[in-house]
N, C-alpha and C positions, 0 to 999 in steps of 0.2 A: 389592485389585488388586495383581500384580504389577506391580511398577515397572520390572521388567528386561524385561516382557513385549514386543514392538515396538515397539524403540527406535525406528524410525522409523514414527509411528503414522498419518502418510500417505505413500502410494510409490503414485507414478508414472510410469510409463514407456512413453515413445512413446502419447501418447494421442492421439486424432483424434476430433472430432464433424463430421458431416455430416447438411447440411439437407436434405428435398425442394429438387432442382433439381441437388443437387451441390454446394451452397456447401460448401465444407471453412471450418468456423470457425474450430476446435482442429487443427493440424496438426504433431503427431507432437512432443509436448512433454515432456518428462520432470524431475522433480524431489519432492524427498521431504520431510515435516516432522517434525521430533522431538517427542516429549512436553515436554510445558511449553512451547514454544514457538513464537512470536507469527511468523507468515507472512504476508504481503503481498504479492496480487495487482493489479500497476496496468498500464493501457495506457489507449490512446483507447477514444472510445466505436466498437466494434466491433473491439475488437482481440481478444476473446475470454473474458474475465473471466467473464464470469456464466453462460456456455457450460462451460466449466471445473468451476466450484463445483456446478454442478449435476449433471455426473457425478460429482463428489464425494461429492455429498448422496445419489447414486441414484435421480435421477430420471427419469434417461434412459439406456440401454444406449450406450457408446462404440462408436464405426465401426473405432475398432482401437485396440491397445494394452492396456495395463491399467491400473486403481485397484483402490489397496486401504486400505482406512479400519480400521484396530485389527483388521489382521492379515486383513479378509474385502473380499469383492467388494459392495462398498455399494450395486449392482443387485440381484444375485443373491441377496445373503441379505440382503437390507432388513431382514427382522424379526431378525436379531442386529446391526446395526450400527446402525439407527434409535433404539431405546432409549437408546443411550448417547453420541448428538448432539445437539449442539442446533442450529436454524438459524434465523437471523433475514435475512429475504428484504427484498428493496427495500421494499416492503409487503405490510404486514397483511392487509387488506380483512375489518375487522372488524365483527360486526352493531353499529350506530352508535346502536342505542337500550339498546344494554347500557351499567350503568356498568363503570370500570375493574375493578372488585374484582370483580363479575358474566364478564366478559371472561377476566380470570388463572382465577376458579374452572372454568368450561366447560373451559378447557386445561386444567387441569392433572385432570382428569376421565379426558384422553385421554394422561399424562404416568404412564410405572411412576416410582412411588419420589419423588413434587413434593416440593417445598420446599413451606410455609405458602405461601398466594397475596401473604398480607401483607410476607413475609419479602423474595420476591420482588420485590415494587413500590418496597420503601424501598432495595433496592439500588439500583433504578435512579433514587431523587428522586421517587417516584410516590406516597408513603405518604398524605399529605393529599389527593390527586385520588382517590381507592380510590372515593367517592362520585358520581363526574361522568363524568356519559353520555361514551361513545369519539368522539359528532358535535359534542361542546362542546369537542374538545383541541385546544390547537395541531399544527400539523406536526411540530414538533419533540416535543412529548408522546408523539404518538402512536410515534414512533419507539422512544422509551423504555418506552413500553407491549410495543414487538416485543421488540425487548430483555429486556424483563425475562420475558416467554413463553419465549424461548430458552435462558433460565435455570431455568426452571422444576423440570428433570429433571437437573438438578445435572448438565451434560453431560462426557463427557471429554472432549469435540473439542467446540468450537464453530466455528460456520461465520456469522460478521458480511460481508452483502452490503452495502458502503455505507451502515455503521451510523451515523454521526454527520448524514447531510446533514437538511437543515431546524433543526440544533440551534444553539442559539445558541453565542458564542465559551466561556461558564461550562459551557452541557451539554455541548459538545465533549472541553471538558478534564476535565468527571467524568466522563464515561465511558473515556475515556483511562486512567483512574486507576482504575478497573473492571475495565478489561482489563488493567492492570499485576496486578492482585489475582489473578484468576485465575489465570495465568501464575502467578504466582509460587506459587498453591495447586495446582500440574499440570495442570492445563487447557491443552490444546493449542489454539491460535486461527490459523483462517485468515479469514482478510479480505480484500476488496476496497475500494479507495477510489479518488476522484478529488483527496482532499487528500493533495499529496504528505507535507504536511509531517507529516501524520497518521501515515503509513506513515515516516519519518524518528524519527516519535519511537515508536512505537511498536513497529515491524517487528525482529525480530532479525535476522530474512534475508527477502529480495522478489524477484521476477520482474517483470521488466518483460515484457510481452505486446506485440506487434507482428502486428496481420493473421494471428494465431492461432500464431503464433512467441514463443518467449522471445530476448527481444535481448539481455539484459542480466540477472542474479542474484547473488546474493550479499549477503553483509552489507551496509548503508546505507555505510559505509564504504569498504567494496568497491567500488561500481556508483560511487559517484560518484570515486573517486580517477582511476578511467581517464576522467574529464573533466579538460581544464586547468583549473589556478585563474585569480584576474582580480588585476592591479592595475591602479589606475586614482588617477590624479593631475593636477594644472594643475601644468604650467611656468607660472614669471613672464613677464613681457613681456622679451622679449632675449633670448629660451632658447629652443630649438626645437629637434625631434627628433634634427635631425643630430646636436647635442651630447651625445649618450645615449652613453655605450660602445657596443662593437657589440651588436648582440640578442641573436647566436648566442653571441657569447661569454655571457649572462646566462641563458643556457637559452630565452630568449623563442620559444614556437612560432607568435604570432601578435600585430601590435599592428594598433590602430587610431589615427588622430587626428581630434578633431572642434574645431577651432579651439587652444585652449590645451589643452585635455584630452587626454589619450593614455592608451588602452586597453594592458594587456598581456596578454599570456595564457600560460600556462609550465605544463610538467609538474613543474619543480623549485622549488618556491613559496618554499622559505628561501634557495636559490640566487641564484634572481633578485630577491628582495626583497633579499637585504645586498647585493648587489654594487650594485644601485641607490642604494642608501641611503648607503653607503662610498663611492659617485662624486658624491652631492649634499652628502654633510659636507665632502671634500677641493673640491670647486668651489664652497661657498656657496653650494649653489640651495635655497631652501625649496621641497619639494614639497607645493603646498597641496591642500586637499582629497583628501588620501591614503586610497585604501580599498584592502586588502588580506585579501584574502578566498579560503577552499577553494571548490569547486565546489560546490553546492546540488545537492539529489537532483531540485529542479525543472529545472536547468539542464543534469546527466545525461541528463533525460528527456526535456529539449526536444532535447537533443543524438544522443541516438538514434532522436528521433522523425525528425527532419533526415535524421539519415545514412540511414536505413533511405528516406526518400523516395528521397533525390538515388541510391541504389541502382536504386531501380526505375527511377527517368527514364534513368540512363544503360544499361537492361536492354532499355528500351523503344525509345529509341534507336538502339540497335545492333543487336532484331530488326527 
């Protein structure tokens, strides 16, 4: 395989899915993913995610726009771009009197070029279950069973829909570390999940989806830096807000107080941390319980989940 080949081995632009009745899911979304690297699709449930990865996969013709999966239209020419994907869908719906190792063999039956079925299974923690019926696995087996199907055809592109849920906190993180593998062996990885923190640690770049909109992309980095960070501390008794320097002068875009507690919120987090810090050492106030903290990509997410409402109420509003 040329490696210089589509450096961007997904692009798309301006995509649109539309249901019977006219529901617009996907509305006119654009964004591309490199070789070797780990993409991350997150929104609510209905914000468009799984609408998305499936014109990905090619399983449905877009209502406008384009995709293109390793250079081709992943509708149109399914038998060049299918071979060399893998896809692991929310579920399986596997015959439930097969055992595992009966299961990987039947696939990879329908897979050019499989990996061993066995090689397969111990990737994903499956090597010892190879003998037990698909209706005897847990939820979380069974996932790693999809998993390891997806693998089968040694894919360039993998496509993980909510690969971790049912798995415990130990299967979560080896799979985590699965998909660090791939990646780092060229495997390109797009995913969807509802754990941000998944997409935090995993994701090199995400889209946030919004009502079939991107509200938000970029590095994990990126998407949450445009959130404020938090501090949060108890004055002692005989200290209260008023005795803070001014806000504005500290950068502060937002405080709260809940009795002794006082919330801050600031775009300039070392700013307003020393200047605070340098008015509690010259005043002798202990600020107890001091948490000082960057934005989390959950609080990003809750944050644009917020703005994009309070958008539409004041849209709604005003017609």
């Amino acid at each position: 395989m040329n490696t210089n080949e589509h450096e961007h081995v997904i692009e798309v632009t301006d995509l649109r899915r539309v249901y019977g009745g006219g529901f617009e899911a996907v509305r006119g979304i654009s964004f591309s993913v490199d070789r070797g690297e780990v993409f991350a699709l997150l929104g609510t449930n209905g914000a468009g995610k799984t609408s998305t990865v499936e014109l990905l996969e090619g399983l449905a013709r877009p209502a406008g726009g384009n995709v293109r999966v390793l250079g081709h239209d992943p509708y149109a020419e399914r038998d060049v771009v299918r071979p060399r994907t893998g896809v692991m869908l929310q579920e399986g719906g596997f015959p439930s009197e097969l055992t595992v190792a009966e299961t990987a063999r039947m696939w990879a039956g329908c897979v050019s070029g499989a990996m061993p079925e066995a090689e397969a299974l111990e990737l994903v923690g499956l090597g010892r279950r190879a003998k037990v019926r698909v209706k005897q696995l847990s939820g979380g087996e069974r996932r790693r069973l999809d998993l390891a199907l997806a693998l089968l055809g040694r894919p360039e592109v993998l496509f993980l829909d909510e690969p971790t849920t049912g798995l415990d906190a130990e299967g979560r993180r080896d799979t985590w570390e699965l998909v660090r593998e791939l990646r780092d062996a060229g495997t390109t990885v797009l995913l969807t999940t509802h754990y941000l923190e998944e997409a935090e640690n995993l994701a090199d770049r995400l889209a946030i989806l919004h009502e079939g909109r991107i509200a938000a992309a970029g590095t994990p980095a990126e998407v949450t830096a445009a959130q404020p960070s938090r501090i949060t501390f108890e004055l002692p008794d005989g200290w209260f807000m008023g005795d803070l320097p001014p806000l504005d002068a500290m950068g502060v875009c937002e405080h709260e107080v809940d009795g002794r507690v006082v919330r801050l919120r600031t775009r300039e987090l070392q700013r307003t941390a020393t200047r605070l810090l340098v008015w509690a050492d010259a005043a002798g106030v202990e600020l107890r319980r001091l948490d000082v903290r960057s934005a989390s990509l959950e609080e990003a997410f809750l944050g644009i989940a917020r703005e994009a409402a309070e958008a539409a109420e004041t849209k709604e509003y005003a017609a």
